[in-house]
C-alpha positions, 0 to 999 in steps of 0.5 A: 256680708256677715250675718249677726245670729243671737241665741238668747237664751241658749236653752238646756243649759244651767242658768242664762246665756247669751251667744252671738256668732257673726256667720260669713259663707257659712263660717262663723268668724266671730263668737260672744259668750256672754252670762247676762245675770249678775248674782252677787255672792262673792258681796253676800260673804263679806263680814260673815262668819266664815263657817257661812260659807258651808251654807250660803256658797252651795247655793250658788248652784243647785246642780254642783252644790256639794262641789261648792261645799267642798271647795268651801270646806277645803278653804276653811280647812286650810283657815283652821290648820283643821285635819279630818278622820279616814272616813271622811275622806272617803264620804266627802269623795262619794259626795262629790262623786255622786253629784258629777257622775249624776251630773254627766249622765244628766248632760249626756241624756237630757242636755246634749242627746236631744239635739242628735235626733235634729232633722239635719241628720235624717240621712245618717244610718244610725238616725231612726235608732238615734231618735228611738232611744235619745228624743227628749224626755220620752226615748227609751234610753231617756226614761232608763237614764232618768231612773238611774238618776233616780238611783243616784240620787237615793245614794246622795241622801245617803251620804249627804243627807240631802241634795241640793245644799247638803249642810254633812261637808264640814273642814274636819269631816261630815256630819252624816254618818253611816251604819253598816245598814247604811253602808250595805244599801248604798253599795246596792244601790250603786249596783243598780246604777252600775247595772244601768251602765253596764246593760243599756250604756255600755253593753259590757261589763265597766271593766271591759270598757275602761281596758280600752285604751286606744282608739283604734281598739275603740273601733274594734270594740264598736265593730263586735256584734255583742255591743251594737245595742249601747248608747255608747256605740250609737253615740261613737257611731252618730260622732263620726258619721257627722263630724263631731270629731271635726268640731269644737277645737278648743285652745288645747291648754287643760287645767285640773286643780285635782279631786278626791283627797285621799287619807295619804295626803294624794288625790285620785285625780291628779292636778295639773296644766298641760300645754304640749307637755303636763306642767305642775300646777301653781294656783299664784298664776291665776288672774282674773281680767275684767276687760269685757266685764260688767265689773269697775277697778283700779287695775287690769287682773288680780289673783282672787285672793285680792280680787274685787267685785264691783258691779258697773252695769254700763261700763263701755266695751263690757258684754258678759257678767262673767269674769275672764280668769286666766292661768299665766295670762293664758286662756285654759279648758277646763273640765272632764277632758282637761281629767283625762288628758291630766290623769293620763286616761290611755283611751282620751289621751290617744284620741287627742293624739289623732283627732285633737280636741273637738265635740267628740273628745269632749264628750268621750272624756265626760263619759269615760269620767263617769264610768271610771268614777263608779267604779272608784265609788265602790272602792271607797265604800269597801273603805268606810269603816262604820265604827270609825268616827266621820267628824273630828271637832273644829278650831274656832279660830282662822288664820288670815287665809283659806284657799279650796280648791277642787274639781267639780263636774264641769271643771276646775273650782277655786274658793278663796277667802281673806279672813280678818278678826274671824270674819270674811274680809273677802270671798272669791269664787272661780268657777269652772264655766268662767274659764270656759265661758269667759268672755275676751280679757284685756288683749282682746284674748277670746274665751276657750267656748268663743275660740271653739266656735270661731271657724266652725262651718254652719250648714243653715245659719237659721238652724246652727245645730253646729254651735249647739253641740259645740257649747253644750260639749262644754256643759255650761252652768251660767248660774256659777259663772255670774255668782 
């Protein structure tokens, strides 16, 4: 007989979440993701000017709100045919930097490490380690972490002005600036933040890290005396001893809208969509579906750019306030391991070739996104050149529409606006936990986080540590997800 488990709400996580898993033998057999608060800001758009969503769509979110600007920027970019300095580019890209590595660092630490140290795990050789340096708030790679933060976020004030809701991202550059004063300390502080991953996370210099570009190397490098004192390689460690490369298959399908714009019109990170092979990504194929949905209309999918947000609180078969977007009318993962296998990184693209997509490689791919983020951070600040202008002056008038698309820590996030008489007529936003969050569509198709957790074995129903992993690898932010 199956039994009905609801974690709700799912803590450590942005926002509210409700899952329920049904449990037979042991085995999850069903899965419901769902978001349980409506928020409605794709409404708060219409008939504003569309300079307003600089300010009002950051604040869908407190963690990624310079994603959101810079989605929104890039939309009204498009709107106003507008073009931008060389400096920016590099600003925007420190920005949006900035708040994914201060993101993943924030995940690993304080979201997803305090449930390594669950009593389910007292025989693994590395557990006494494990709990020294990951209990929540108090182990001592913890308190190092949260001083790292600390440090990024002096870079952010830097370059943003402020976080979260930073008003520096505009479509023809930012407003903040810098001097060579400016500049020479955010490259120290950086350094600081390096110092933190190359000293306690990593053990070794970033460049000896990101050479690594196989698993077994991986192993080899784990086994050398000189780095049994990361995080990483307890982490690696603790991964295999229990099994976290045996859960969390998701629907190996990644999307990557691509980030950080260069001046040569290139992005750092590629866009794509793989399914057995990378694919050129086209936008026109989304779809979102409203099937399970608390939302009315007339048809079953729509691009956002015809897209409707009609709240209907008790429509039947509805479970999630979450829509379920689609690409090509299939479900896709999204997020630092869609990056990587996209951008071809040799280390994750390896690892999906031996042990496919699980909790590991979930993680890994964050981890490996951070270190080789602050590394190109570096690179972009040597770039700015302080006596160069940041921000060019805007048209004040938009063509009918605005599409910014961009990769913000969790994912890929779309903004899409419909502009009439220089007001937005429409506004959608997709964001990178309705891909992976999304509950079923119309044909019953589960959510790639509902279809990780189906089959997944449950040692103690009353105590599922399993699911805990499995959702926390996809870091949800329900707070965007119900925007």
């Amino acid at each position: 007989m199956a039994t009905l488990i609801a974690i709700d709400p799912f803590n450590r996580i942005e926002g509210d979440l409700r899952v329920e898993i049904e449990v037979e033998d042991n085995t999850v057999t069903f899965a419901k993701s769902s978001g349980i608060m409506f928020r409605g800001f794709e409404r708060i758009m219409s008939g504003r000017s569309p300079m307003d969503a600089l300010v009002i769509t950051p604040r869908i979110c407190g963690i990624c709100s310079g994603s959101h600007g810079v989605a929104a920027s890039k939309a009204l970019a498009l709107a106003q045919s507008a073009e931008m300095p060389e400096n920016a580019y590099y600003m925007k890209n420190l920005i949006l930097g900035i708040e994914v590595v201060m993101s993943h660092l924030s995940h690993f630490y304080l979201l997803f490490a305090p449930d390594l140290t669950s009593p389910r795990y007292k025989g693994l050789s590395v557990y006494e380690k494990v709990n020294h340096r990951f209990t929540a708030m108090k182990g001592s790679s913890v308190v190092m972490a949260l001083n790292a933060r600390q440090s990024a976020l002096e870079i952010m004030g830097l370059v943003g002005g402020k976080w979260p809701n930073s008003l520096a991202i505009h479509p023809t550059g930012t407003t903040s600036t810098m001097n060579l004063s400016t500049l020479t300390r955010t490259i120290g502080i950086l350094k600081e933040f390096q110092d933190f991953l190359e000293k306690r996370f990593l053990n070794c210099s970033l460049g000896e890290w990101l050479d690594i570009d196989s698993f077994d190397k991986l192993l080899k490098w784990q086994e050398k005396s000189g780095h049994n004192g990361s995080d990483i390689v307890l982490f690696l460690t603790m991964c295999l001893e229990a099994g976290f490369d045996r859960i969390g298959k998701g629907p190996n399908r990644y999307m990557s809208y691509g980030a950080y714009d260069l001046p040569d019109g290139s992005t750092w990170l590629p866009s794509g969509f793989f399914e057995n092979r990378l694919h050129p990504l086209d936008q026109t194929l989304i779809k979102e579906h409203i099937g399970a949905s608390y939302f009315r209309d007339a048809v079953e999918a729509r691009h956002p750019l015809e897209g409707v947000t009609a709240p209907l609180v008790d429509k039947s078969g509805a479970y999630s306030w979450a829509k379920a977007p689609r690409y090509e009318g299939k479900t896709v993962e999204v997020g630092p391991l869609a990056r990587m296998i996209i951008a071809d990184d040799p280390l994750l693209t390896d690892m999906m070739q031996q042990m496919d997509s699980s909790v590991m490689t979930r993680m890994f791919a964050r981890l490996r996104e951070m270190c080789r983020l602050t590394k190109e951070m570096s690179l972009w600040l040597e770039k700015i050149n302080p006596a160069e202008p940041f921000y060019a002056s805007p048209s004040s008038r938009f063509s009918a529409t605005g599409i910014g698309l961009t990769e913000a820590a969790r994912g890929s996030l779309g903004h899409w606006m419909k502009i009439s008489s220089n007001l937005i007529e429409n506004y959608q936003v997709v964001t990178p936990s309705a891909w992976n969050m999304s509950p079923r569509d119309e044909s019953g198709q589960p959510g790639p986080v509902e279809q990780a957790l189906t089959g997944v074995h449950v040692a103690d129903p009353k105590d599922p540590v399993e699911v805990n992993h499995i959702i926390r690898s996809f870091d949800p932010c329900m707070s965007c997800t119900v925007h």
